[in-house]
C-alpha positions in Angstrom: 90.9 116.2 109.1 89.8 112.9 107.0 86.4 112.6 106.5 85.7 108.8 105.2 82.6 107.8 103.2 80.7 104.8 104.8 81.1 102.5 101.5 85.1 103.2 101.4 84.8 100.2 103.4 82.4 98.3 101.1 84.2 98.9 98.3 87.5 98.3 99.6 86.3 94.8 100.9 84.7 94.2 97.7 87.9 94.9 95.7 90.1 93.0 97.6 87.8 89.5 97.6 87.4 90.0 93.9 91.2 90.4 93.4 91.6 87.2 95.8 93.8 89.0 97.7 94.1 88.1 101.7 95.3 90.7 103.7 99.1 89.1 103.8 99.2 89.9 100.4 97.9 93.3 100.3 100.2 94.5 102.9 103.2 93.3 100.8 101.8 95.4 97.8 100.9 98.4 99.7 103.5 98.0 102.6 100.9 98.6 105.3 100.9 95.7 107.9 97.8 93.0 108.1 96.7 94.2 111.3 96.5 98.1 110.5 94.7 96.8 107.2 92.1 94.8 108.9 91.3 97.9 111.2 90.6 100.1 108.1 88.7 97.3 106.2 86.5 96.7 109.7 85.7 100.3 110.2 88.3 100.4 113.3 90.9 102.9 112.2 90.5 105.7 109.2 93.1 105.5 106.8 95.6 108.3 105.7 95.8 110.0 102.5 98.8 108.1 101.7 97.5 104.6 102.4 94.4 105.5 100.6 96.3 106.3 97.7 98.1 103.4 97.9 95.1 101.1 98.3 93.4 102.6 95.2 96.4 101.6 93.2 97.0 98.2 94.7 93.4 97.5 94.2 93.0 99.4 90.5 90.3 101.1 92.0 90.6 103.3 88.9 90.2 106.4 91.7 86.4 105.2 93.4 88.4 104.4 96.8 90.1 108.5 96.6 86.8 109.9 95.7 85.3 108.3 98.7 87.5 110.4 100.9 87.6 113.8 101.7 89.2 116.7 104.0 87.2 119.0 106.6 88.9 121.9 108.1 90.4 121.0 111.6 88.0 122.8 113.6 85.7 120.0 112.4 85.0 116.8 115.5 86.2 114.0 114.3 85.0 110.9 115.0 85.8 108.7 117.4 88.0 105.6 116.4 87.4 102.8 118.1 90.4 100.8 119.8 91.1 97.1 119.0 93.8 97.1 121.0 95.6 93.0 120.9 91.6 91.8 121.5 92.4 88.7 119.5 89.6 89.6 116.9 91.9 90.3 114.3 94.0 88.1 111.8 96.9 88.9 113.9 98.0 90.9 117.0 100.7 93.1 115.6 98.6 96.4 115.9 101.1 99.3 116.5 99.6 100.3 120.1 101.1 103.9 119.9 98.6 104.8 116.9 95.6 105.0 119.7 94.6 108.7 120.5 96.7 109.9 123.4 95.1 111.8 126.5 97.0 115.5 126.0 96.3 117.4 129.6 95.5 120.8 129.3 97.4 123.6 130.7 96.6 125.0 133.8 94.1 127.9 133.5 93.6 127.3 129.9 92.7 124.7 126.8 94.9 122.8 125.5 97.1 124.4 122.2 96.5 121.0 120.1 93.5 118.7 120.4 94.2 114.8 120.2 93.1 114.1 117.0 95.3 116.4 115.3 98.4 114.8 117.6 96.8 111.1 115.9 96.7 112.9 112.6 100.4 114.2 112.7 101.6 111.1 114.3 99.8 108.6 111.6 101.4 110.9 108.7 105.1 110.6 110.1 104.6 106.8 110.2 103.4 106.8 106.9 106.3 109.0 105.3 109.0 107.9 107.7 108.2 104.0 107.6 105.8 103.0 105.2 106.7 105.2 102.3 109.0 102.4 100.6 110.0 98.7 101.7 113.3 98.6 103.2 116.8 98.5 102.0 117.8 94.8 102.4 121.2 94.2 103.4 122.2 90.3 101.7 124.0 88.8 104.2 126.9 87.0 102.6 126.3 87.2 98.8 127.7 91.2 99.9 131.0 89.7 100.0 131.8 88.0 97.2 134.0 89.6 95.0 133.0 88.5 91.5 129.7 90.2 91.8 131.2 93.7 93.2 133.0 94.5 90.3 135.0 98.0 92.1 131.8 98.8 94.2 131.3 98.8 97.7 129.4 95.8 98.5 126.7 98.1 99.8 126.7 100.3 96.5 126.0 96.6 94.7 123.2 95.4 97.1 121.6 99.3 97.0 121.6 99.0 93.0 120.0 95.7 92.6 117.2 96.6 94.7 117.0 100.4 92.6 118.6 102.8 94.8 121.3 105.0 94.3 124.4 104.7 97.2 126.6 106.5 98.2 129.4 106.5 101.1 130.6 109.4 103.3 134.3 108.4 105.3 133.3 110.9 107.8 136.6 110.3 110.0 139.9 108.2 110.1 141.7 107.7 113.4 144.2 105.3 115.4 143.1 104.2 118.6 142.2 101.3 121.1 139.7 98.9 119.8 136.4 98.2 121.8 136.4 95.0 124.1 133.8 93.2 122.1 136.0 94.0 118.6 139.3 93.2 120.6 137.8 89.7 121.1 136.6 89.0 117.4 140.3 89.9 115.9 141.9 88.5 118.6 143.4 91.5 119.8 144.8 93.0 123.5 142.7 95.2 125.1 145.3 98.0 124.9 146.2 97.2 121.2 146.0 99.8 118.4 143.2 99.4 115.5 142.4 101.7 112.7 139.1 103.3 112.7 137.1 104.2 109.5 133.6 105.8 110.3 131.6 105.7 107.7 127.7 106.7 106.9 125.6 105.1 104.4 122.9 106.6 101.9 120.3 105.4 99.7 118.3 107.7 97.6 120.6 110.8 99.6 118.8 109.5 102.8 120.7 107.9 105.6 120.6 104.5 106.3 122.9 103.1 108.2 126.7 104.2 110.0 129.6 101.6 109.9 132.3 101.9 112.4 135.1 99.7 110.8 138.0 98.5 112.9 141.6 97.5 111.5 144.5 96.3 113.4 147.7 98.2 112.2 149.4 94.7 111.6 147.0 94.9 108.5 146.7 97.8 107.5 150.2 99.3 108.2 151.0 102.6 106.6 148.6 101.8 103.4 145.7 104.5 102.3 143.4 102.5 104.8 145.3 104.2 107.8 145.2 107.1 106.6 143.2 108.4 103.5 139.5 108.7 103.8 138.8 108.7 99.9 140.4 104.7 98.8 138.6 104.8 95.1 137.1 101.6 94.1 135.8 99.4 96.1 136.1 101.0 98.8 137.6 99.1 102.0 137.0 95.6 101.2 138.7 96.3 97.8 142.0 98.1 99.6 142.2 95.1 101.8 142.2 92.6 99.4 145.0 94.3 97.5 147.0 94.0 100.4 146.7 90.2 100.4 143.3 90.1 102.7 140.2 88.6 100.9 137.4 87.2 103.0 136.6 83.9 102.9 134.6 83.2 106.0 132.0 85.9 108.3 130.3 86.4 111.6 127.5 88.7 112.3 125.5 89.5 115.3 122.4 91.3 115.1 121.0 92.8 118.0 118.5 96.1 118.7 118.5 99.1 120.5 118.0 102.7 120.8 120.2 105.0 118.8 122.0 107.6 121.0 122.1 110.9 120.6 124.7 111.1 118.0 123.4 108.1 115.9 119.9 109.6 115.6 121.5 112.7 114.7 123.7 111.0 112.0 120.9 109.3 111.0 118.1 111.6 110.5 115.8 109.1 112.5 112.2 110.2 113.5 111.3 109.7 117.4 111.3 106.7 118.8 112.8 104.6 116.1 115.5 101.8 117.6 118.4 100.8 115.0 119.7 97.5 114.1 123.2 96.8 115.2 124.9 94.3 113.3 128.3 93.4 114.5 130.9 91.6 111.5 133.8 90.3 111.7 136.1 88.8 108.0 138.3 85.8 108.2 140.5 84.7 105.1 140.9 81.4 104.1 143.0 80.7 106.9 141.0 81.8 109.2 142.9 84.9 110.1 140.3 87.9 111.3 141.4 91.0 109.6 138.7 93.2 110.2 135.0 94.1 112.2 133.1 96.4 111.6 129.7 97.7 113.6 126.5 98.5 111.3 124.3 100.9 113.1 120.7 100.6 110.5 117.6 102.0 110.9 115.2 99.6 111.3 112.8 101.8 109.7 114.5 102.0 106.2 117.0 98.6 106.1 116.4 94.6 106.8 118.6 92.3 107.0 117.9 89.2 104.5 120.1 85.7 104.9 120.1 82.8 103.0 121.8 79.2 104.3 122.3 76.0 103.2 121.0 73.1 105.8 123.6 70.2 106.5 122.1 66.8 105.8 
């Protein structure tokens, strides 16, 4: 349990005003969000050990904000937190509503096995390692795609390094098969025409962020390594493709969100409760030919996705 001294508060307050910081930008240094700041600040919420840590460094507390914070043994009451809830009172409403404190029934004919502010406790520090640990991978949108700055890497392995992650890619299976309706429709296929599939997962820092189900008609790819091989050295796919002629001049993407089924949030490694990003793509070459689609299952805990465009006159 977290006991938290009265002037944590005080001092916390203190610091930020004298650094000028608003809470906007302390939540971008300590990648808390403004509303979950504003409790702690306000005496609403307690903080974790982790985002007291953090604060103490975004604030150069020098260590006064960790030695104003202490731990109890659980058999300790803690005290109640009060709930803001979306009361308006705040500098914004996006308070994360599943941090309140739970009601846990007990069992029949006995207490319950785990009071609720050790569920809060456990549940605060999984958001905090699973979510908050480290701003998100940021996928780049079209820059990814441009083949002068790849120079034989995957266009994720190029976005993960300038952002100071170490990639990797796993080809976890290559097959033939019928493509999907929706992919059928972006490379102009028949429904009952054959497409090669290349399933891969993606991993930053050896955790997983994302899985990418790539789909090839065989008038593409024909008998070349990307129908059958699942190791095609560098570059990766985008790099076999344009050897055979295929270099993309022209993308679509569809973002949309969801829930990760069973196998996804198994691939994945994803905490409870986390919904993924799905980001469908399709390339075009310069004339306008689709040659490939592929469909980006992220978590939407660990990845963003960042684009830039220019605005017609």
């Amino acid at each position: 349990m977290i006991v938290v001294d009265p002037d944590f508060v005080r001092l916390m307050r203190r610091l930020r005003q004298e650094h000028g910081m608003s809470f906007r930008d302390l939540a971008k240094k300590a990648y808390f969000s403004r509303s979950y700041l504003w409790e702690i600040e306000n005496g609403k919420k307690q903080p974790s050990l982790h985002l007291v840590k953090a604060l103490d460094t975004c604030l150069n507390a020098e260590g006064q904000l960790i030695r104003l914070v202490t731990t109890a043994p659980d058999d300790q009451e803690t005290p109640p937190l009060s709930r803001s809830g979306s009361s308006g009172d705040g500098p914004d409403h996006d308070v994360e509503p599943w941090r309140t404190h739970p009601t846990w029934p007990a069992p029949v004919g006995g207490p319950a096995l785990v009071n609720e502010s050790q569920w809060a406790q456990v549940a605060i520090m999984l958001y905090d390692v699973f979510v908050r640990s480290r701003p998100p991978l940021k996928r780049l949108g079209p820059d990814r795609y441009a083949s002068l700055r790849r120079q034989d890497l995957t266009p994720f392995a190029v976005e993960a390094a300038m952002q100071g992650r170490a990639p990797h890619v796993e080809c976890r299976a290559v097959s033939c098969q019928e493509a999907p309706s929706d992919v059928a429709a972006l490379l102009s296929l028949n429904l009952d025409d054959a497409v090669v599939l290349r399933e891969n997962r993606y991993l930053a820092d050896g955790e997983p962020v994302q899985l990418g189900h790539t789909y090839l008609p065989t008038s593409v790819v024909g008998t070349s390594a990307l129908a059958t091989d699942r190791d095609l050295g560098p570059g990766g796919t985008f790099a076999a493709l344009e050897r055979l002629g295929y270099r993309t001049a022209r993308i679509r993407e569809q973002v949309t969100a969801r829930f990760p089924t069973r196998h996804e949030a198994a691939a994945l490694n994803l905490p409870p409760g986390v919904p993924v990003i799905v980001l469908l793509h399709a390339s075009f070459d310069s004339a306008g030919f689709p040659f490939e689609a592929t469909r980006y299952i992220m978590r939407s805990d660990a990845m963003a996705v960042q684009y830039m465009a220019t605005i017609a006159a």
